[in-house]
C-alpha positions as CSV (number, residue, x, y, z in Angstrom):
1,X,74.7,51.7,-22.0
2,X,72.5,50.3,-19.5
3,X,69.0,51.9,-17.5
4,X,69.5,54.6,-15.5
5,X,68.3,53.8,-11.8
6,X,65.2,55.9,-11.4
7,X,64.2,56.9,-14.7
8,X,60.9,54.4,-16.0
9,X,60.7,56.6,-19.4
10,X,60.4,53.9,-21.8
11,X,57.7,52.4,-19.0
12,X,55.4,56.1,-19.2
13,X,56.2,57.5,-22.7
14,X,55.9,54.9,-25.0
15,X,53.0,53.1,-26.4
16,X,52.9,49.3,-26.7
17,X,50.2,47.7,-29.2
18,X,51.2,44.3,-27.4
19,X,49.8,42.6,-24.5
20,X,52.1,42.9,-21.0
21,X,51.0,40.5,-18.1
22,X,48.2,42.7,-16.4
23,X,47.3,44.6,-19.2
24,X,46.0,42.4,-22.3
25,X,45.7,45.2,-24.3
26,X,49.4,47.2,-23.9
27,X,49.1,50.4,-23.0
28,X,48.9,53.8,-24.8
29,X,51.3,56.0,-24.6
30,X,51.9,58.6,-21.7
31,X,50.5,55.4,-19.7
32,X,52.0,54.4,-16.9
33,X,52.9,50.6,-16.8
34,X,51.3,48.8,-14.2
35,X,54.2,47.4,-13.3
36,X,56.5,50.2,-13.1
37,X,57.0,50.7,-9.0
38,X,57.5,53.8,-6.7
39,X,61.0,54.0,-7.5
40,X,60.5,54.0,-11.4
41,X,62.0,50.2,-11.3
42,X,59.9,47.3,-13.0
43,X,58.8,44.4,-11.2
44,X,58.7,41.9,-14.1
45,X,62.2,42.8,-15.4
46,X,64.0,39.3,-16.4
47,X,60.9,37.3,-15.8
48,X,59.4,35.1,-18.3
49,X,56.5,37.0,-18.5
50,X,58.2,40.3,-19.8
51,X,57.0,41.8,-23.2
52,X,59.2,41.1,-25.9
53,X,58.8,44.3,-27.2
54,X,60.3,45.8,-23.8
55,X,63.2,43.2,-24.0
56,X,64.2,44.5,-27.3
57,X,64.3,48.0,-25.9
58,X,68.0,48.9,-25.8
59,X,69.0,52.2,-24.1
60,X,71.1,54.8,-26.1
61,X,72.6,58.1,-25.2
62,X,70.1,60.0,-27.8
63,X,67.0,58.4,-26.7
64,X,68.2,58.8,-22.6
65,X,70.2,61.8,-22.6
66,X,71.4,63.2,-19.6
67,X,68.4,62.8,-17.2
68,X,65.0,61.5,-16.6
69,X,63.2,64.3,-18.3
70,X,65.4,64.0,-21.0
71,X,64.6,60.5,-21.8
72,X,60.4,61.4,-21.2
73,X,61.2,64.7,-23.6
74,X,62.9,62.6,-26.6
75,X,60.3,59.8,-26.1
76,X,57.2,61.9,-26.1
77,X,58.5,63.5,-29.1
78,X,59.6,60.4,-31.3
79,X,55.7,58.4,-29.8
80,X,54.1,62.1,-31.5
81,X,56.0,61.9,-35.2
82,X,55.6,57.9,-35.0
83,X,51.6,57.9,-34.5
84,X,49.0,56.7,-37.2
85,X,47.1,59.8,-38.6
């Protein structure tokens, strides 16, 4: 499966403890990376510079689903059972 045009999910939803270019310290989640653009595309994608973390991020049909606000939905969800405390 690959990204579906227009949907940035993984870029808003997610936390990421690790630093991404711009923002040393990652970002929390519900964040919206800084490099995510007005089209939900990110500018860094396939640079040298881009996390490791968000090159290891594969998409799947359960954590995408159908649409955009699927993949937000799932990924809120999973970033709520998955956090400390």
């Amino acid at each position: 499966m690959t990204c579906r045009k227009g949907c940035g999910a993984c870029c808003i939803a997610i936390s990421i403890s690790s630093p991404i270019p711009g923002m040393p310290d990652g970002k929390k989640a519900g964040e919206r990376c800084i490099h995510l653009d007005e089209k939900y595309g990110c500018r860094i994608h396939g640079r040298a510079d881009y996390p490791q973390v968000c090159r290891e991020l594969r998409p799947d049909h359960e954590m995408c689903g159908e649409t955009r606000e699927e993949a937000l939905a799932y990924l809120e969800e999973l970033e709520r059972l998955t956090a400390p405390g």
